[in-house]
MDTraj code that builds the backbone (N, CA, C; nanometers):
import mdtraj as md
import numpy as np

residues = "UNK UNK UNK UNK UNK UNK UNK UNK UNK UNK UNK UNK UNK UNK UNK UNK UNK UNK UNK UNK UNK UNK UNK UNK UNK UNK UNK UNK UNK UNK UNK UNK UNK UNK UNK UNK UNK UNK UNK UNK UNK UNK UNK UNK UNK UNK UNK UNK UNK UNK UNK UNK UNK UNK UNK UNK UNK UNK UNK UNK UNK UNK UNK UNK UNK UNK UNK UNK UNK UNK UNK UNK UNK UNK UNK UNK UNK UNK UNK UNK UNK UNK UNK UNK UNK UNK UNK UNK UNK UNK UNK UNK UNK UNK UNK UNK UNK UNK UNK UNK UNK UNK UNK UNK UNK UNK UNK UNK UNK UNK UNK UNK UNK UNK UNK UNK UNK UNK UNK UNK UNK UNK UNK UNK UNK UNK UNK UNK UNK UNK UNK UNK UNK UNK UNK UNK UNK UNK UNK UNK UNK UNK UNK UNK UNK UNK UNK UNK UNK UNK UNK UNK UNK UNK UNK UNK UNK".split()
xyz = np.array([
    [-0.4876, 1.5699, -1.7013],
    [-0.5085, 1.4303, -1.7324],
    [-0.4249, 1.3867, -1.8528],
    [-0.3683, 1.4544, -1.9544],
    [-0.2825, 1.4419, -2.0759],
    [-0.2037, 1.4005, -2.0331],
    [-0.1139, 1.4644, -1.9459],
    [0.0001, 1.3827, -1.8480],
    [0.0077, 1.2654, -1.8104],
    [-0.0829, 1.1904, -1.7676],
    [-0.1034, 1.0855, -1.6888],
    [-0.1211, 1.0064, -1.8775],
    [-0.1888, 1.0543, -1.9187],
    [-0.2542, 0.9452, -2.0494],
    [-0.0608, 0.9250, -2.1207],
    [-0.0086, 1.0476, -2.1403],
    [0.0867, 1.0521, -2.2069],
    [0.1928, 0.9216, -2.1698],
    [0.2141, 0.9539, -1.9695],
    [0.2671, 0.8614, -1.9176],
    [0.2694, 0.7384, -1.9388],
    [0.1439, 0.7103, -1.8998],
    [0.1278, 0.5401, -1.9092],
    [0.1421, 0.5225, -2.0231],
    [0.1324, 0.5917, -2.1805],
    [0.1805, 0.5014, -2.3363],
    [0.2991, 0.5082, -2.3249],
    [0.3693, 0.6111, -2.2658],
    [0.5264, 0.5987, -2.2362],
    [0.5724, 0.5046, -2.1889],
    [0.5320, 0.4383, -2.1124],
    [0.5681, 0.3321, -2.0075],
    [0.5031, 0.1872, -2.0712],
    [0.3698, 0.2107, -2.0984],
    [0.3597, 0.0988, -2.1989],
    [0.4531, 0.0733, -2.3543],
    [0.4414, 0.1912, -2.3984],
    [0.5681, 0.1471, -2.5029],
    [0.7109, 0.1037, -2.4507],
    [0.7429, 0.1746, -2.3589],
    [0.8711, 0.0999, -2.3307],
    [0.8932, -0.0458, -2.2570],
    [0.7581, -0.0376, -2.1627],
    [0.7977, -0.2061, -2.1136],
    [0.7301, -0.3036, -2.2412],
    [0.6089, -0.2840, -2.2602],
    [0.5770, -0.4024, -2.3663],
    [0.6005, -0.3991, -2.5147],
    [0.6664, -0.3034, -2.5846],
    [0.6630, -0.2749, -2.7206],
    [0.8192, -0.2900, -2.7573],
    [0.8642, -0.1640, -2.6547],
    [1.0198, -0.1561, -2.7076],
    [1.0859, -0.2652, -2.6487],
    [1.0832, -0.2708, -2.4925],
    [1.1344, -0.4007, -2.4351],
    [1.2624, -0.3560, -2.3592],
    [1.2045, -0.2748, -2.2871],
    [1.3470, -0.1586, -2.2409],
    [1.3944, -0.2690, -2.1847],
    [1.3785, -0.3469, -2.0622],
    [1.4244, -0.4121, -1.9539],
    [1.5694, -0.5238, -2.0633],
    [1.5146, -0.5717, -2.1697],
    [1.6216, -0.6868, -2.2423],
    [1.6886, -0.5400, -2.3172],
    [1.7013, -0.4520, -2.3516],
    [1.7990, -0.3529, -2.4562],
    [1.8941, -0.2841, -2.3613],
    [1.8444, -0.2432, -2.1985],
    [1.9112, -0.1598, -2.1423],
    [2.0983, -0.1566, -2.1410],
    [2.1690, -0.0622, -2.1232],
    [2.1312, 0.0714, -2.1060],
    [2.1345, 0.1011, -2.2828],
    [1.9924, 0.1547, -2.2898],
    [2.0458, 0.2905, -2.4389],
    [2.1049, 0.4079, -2.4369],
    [2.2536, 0.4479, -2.4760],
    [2.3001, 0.5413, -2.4365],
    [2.2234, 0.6662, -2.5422],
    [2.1707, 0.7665, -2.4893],
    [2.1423, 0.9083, -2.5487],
    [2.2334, 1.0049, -2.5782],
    [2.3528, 0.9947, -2.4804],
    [2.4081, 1.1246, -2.4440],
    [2.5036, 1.0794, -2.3285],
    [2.6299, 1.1198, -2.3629],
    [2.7339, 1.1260, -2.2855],
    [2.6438, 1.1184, -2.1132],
    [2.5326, 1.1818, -2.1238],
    [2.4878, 1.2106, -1.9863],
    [2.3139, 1.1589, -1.9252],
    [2.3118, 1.0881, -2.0652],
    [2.1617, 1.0552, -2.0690],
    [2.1612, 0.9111, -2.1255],
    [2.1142, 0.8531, -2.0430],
    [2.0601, 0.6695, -2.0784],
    [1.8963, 0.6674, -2.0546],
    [1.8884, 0.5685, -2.1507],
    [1.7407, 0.5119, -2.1273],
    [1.7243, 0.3533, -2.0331],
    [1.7217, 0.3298, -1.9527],
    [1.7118, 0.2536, -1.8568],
    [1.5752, 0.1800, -1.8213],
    [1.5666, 0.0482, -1.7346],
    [1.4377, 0.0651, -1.6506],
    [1.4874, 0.0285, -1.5317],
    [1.4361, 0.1458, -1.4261],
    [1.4539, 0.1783, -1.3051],
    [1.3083, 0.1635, -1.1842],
    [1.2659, 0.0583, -1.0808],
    [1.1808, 0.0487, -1.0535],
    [1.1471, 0.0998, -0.9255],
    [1.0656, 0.2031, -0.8918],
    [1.0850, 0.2845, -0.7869],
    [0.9866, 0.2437, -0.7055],
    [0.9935, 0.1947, -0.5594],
    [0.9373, 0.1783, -0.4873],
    [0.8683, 0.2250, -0.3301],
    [0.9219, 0.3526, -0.3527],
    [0.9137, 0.4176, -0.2747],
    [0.8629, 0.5978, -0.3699],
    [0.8780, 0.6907, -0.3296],
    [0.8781, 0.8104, -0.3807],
    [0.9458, 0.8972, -0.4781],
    [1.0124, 1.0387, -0.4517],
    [1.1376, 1.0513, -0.4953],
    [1.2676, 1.0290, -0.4540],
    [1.3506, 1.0278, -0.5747],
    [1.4393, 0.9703, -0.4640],
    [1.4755, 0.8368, -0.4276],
    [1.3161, 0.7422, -0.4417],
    [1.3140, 0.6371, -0.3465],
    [1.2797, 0.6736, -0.2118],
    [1.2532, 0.7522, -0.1651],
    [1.2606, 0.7938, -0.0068],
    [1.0957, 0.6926, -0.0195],
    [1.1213, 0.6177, 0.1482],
    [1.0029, 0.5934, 0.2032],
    [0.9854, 0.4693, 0.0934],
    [1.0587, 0.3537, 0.0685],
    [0.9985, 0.2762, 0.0022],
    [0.8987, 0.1957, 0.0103],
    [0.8729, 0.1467, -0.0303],
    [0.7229, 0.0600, 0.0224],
    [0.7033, -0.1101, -0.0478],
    [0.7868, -0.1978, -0.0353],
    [0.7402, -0.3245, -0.1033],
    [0.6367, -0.4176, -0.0697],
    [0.5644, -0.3970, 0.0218],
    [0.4528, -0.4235, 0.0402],
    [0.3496, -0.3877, 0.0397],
    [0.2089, -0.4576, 0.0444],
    [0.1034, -0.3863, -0.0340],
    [0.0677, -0.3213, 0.1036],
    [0.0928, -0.3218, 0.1772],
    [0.0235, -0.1835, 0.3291],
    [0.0951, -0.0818, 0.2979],
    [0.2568, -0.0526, 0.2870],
    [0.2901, 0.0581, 0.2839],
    [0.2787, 0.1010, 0.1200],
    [0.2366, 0.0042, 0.0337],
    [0.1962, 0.1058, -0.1052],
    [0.0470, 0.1373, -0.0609],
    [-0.0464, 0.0829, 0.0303],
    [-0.1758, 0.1432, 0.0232],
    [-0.1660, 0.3300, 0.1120],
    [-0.0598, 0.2787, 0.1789],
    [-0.0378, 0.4100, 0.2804],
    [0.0081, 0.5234, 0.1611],
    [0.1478, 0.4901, 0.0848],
    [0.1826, 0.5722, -0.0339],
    [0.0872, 0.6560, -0.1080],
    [-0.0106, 0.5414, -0.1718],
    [-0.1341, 0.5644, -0.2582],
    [-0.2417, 0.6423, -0.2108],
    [-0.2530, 0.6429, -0.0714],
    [-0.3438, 0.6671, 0.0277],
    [-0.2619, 0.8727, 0.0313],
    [-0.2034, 0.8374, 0.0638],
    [-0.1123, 0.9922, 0.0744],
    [-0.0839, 1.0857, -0.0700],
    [-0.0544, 0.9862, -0.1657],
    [-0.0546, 1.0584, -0.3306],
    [-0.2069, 1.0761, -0.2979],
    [-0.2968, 1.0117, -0.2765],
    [-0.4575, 1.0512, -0.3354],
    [-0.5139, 1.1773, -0.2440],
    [-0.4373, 1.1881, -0.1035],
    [-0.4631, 1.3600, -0.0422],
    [-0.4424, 1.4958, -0.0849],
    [-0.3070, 1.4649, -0.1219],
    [-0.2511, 1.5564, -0.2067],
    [-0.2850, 1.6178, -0.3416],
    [-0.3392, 1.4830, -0.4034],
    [-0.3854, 1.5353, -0.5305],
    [-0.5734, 1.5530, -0.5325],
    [-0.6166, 1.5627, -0.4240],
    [-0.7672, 1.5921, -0.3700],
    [-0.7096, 1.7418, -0.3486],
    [-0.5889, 1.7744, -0.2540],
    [-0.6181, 1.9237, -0.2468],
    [-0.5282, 1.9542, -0.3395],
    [-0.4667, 1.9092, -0.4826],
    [-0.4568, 2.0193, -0.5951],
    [-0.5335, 2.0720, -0.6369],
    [-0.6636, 1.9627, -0.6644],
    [-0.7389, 1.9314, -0.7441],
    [-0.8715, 2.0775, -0.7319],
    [-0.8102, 2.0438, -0.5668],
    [-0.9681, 2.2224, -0.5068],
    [-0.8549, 2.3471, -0.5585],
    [-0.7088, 2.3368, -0.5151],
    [-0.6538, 2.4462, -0.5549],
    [-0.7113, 2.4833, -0.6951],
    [-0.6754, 2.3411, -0.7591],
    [-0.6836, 2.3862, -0.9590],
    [-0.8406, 2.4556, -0.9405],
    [-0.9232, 2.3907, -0.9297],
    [-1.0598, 2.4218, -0.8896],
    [-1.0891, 2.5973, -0.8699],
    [-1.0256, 2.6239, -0.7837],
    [-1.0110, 2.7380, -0.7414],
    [-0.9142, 2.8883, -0.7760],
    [-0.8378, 2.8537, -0.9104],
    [-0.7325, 2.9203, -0.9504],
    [-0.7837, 2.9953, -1.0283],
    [-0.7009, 3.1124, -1.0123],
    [-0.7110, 3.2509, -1.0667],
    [-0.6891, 3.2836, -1.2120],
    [-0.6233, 3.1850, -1.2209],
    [-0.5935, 3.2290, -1.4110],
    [-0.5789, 3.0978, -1.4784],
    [-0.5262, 3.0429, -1.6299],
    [-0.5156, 2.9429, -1.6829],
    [-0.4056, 2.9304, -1.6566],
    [-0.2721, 2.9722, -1.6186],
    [-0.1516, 2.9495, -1.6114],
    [-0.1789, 2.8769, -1.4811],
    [-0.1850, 2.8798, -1.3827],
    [-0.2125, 2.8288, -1.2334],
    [-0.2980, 2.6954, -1.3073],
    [-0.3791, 2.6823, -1.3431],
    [-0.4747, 2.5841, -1.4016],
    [-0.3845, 2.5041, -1.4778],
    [-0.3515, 2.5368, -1.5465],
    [-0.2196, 2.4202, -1.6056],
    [-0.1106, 2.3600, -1.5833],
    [-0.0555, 2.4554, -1.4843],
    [0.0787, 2.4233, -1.3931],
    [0.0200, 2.2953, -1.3024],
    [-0.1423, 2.3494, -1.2533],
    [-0.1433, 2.2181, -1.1089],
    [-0.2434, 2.1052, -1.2170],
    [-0.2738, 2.1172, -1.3487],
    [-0.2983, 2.0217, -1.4342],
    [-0.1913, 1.9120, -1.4398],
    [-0.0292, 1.9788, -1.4769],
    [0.0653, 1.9064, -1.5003],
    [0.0796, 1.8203, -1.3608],
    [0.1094, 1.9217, -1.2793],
    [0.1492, 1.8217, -1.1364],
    [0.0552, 1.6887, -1.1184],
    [-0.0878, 1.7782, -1.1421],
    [-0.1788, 1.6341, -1.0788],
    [-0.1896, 1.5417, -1.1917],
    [-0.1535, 1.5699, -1.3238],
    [-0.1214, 1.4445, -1.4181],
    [0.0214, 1.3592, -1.4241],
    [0.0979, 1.4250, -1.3612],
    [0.2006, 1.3154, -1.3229],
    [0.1977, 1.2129, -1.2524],
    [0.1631, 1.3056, -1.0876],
    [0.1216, 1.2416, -0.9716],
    [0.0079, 1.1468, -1.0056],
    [-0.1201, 1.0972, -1.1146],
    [-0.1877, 1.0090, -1.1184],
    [-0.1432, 0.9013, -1.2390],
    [-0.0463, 0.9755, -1.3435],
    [0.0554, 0.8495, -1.3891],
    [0.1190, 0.7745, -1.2929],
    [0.1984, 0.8660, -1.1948],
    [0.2971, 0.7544, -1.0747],
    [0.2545, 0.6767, -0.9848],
    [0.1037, 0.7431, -1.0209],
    [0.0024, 0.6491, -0.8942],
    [-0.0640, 0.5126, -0.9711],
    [-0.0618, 0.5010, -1.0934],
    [-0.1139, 0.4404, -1.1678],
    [-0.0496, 0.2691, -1.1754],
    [0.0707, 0.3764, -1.1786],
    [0.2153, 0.2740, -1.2053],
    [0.2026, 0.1773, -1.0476],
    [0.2059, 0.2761, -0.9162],
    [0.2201, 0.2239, -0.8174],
    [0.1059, 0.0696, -0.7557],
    [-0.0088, 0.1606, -0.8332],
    [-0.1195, 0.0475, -0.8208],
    [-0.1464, -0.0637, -0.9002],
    [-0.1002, -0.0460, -1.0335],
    [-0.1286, -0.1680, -1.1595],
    [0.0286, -0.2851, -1.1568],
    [0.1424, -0.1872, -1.1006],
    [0.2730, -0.2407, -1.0770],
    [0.3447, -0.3020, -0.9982],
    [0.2526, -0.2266, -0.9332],
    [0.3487, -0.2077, -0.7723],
    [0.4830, -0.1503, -0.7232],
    [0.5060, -0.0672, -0.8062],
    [0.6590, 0.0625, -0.8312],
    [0.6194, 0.1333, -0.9732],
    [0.6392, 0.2405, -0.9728],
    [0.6632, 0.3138, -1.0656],
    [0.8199, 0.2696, -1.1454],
    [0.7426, 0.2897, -1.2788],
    [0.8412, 0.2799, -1.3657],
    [0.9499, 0.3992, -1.4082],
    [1.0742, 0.3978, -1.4064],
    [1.1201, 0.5117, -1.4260],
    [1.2388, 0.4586, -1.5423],
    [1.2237, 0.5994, -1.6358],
    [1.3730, 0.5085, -1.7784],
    [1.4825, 0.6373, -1.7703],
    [1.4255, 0.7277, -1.7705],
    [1.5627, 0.8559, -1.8184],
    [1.6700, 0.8991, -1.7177],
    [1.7477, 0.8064, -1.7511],
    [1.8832, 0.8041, -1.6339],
    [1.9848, 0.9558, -1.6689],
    [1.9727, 1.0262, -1.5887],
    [2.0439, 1.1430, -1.6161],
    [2.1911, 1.1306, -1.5064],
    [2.3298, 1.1417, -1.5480],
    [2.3781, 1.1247, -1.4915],
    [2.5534, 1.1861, -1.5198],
    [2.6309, 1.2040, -1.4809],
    [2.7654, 1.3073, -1.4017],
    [2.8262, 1.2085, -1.3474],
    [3.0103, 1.2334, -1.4076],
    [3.0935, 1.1847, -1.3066],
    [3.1109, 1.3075, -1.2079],
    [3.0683, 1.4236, -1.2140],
    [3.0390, 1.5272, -1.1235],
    [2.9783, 1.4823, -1.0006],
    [3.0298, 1.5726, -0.8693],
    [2.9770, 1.5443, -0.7967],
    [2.8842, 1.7010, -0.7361],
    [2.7714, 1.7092, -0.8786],
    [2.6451, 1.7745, -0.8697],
    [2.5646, 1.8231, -0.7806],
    [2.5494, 1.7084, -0.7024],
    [2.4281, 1.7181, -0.5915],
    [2.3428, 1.5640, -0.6718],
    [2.1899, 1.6266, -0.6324],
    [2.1255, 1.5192, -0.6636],
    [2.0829, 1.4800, -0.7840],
    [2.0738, 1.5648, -0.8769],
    [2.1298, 1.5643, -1.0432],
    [2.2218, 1.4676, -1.0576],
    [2.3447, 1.4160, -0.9911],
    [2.4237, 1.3854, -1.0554],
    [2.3824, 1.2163, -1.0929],
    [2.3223, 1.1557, -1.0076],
    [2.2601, 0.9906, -1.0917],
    [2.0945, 1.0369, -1.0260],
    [2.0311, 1.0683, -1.1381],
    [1.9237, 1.0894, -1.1075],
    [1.8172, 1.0302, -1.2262],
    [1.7068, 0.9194, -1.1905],
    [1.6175, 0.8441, -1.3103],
    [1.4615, 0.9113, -1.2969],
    [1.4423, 0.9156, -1.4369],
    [1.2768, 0.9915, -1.3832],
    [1.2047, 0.9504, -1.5227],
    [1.1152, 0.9271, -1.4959],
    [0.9668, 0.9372, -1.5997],
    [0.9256, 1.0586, -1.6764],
    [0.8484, 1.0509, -1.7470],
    [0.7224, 1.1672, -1.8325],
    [0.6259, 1.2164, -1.6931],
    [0.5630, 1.1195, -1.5954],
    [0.5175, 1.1636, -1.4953],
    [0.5942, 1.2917, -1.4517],
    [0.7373, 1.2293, -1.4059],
    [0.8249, 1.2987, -1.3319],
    [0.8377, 1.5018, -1.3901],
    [0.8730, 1.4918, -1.5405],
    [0.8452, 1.5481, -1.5715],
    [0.7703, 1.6675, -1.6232],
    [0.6403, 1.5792, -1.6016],
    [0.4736, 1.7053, -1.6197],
    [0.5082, 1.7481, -1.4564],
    [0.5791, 1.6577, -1.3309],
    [0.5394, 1.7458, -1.1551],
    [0.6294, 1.8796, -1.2193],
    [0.7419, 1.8257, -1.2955],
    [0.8981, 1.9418, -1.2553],
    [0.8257, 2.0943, -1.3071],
    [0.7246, 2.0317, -1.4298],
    [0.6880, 2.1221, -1.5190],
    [0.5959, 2.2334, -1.4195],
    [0.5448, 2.1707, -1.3862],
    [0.4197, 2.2296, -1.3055],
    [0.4227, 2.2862, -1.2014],
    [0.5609, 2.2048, -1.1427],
    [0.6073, 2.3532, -1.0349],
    [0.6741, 2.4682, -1.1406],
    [0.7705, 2.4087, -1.2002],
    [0.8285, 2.5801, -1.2381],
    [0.7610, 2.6589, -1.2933],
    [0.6273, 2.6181, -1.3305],
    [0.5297, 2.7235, -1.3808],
    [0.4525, 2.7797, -1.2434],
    [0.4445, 2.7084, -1.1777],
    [0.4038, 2.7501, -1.0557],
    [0.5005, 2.8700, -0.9614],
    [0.6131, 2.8452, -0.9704],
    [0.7136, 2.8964, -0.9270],
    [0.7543, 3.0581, -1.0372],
    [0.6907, 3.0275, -1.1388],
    [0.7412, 3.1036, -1.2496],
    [0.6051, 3.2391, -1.2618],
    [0.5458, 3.1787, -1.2047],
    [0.3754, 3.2667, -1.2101],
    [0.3694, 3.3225, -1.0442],
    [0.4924, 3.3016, -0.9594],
    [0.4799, 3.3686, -0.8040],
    [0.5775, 3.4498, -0.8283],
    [0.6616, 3.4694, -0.8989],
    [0.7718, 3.5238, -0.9294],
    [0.7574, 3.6454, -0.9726],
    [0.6630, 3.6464, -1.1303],
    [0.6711, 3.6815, -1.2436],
    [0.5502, 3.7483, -1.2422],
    [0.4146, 3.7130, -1.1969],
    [0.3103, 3.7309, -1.2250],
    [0.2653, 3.8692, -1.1348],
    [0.1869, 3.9462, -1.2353],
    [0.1739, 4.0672, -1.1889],
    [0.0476, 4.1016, -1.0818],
    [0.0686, 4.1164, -0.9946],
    [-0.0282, 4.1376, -0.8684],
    [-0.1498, 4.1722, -0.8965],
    [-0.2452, 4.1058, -0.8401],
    [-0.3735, 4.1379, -0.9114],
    [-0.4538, 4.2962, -0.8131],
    [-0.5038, 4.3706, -0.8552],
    [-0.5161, 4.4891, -0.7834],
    [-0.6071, 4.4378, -0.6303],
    [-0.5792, 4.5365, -0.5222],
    [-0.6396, 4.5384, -0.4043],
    [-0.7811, 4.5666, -0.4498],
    [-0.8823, 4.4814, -0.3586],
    [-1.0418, 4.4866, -0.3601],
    [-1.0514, 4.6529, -0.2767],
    [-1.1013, 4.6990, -0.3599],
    [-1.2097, 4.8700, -0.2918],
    [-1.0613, 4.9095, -0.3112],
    [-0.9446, 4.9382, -0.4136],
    [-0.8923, 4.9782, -0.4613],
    [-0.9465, 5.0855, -0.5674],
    [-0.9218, 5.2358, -0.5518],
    [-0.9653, 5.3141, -0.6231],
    [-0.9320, 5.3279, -0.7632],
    [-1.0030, 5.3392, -0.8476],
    [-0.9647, 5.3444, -1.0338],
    [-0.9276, 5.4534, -1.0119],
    [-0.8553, 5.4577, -1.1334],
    [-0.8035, 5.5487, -1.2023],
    [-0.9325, 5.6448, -1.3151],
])
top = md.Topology()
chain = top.add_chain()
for i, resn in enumerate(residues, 1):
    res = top.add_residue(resn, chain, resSeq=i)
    for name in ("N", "CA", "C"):
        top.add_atom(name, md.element.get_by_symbol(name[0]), res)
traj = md.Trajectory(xyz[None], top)
């Protein structure tokens, strides 16, 4: 839930405080702008939705997904697993937040390459965006890494 709280002051400071939309672009970095980018669809943009049926369908589909993190987290084996699908499902209810109070998610951190990268190369994302990336690679980082928990009616030593 930190995620999601973090998000939305992120997004509230930047649309009503800082005033991203009249300053844009703030350059960071040869490769990094601060922008506002309004996403209406998913990642990507895939599957946009400017109307309120296909954002209820969107919203409707973020809220399945994050019902079965929510039994995964519920159900996880250690605190690392517990925090990884913490992050995911606090993004995913910042972007859902955005989708429902907005009607698009807000997105500012324009990462971007005259390279031709892949999908890195003009790519905009949020603090949401961020706690999902987080939460898989810990997820990804704990299937990898994480040491097998012993077989049940496994004999001691």
């Amino acid at each position: 839930m930190l995620a999601a709280v973090l998000d939305q002051f992120h997004k509230y400071w930047m649309l009503d405080v800082f005033g991203i939309e009249a300053r844009q672009p703030v350059t960071l970095t040869p490769f990094l702008d601060v922008v506002l980018s309004w996403n209406y669809g998913v990642s990507y943009s895939l599957f946009p939705a400017h109307e309120d049926a296909g954002r209820a369908l969107l919203l409707a589909g973020q809220g399945l997904i994050v019902a079965g993190l929510f039994w995964w987290m519920w159900r996880a084996p250690n605190r690392l697993t517990t925090l990884a699908l913490g992050l995911v499902i606090g993004g995913a209810l910042g972007n859902a937040a955005d989708r429902l109070t907005r009607g698009a998610v807000a997105d500012f951190f324009y990462l971007h390459t005259t390279l031709p990268v892949g999908p890195l190369a003009n790519y905009v994302f949020n603090v949401a965006d961020v706690a999902i990336a987080a939460g898989v690679a810990l997820l990804l980082f704990e299937s990898l890494f994480a040491p097998e928990p012993p077989a049940e009616g496994a004999a001691k030593a």
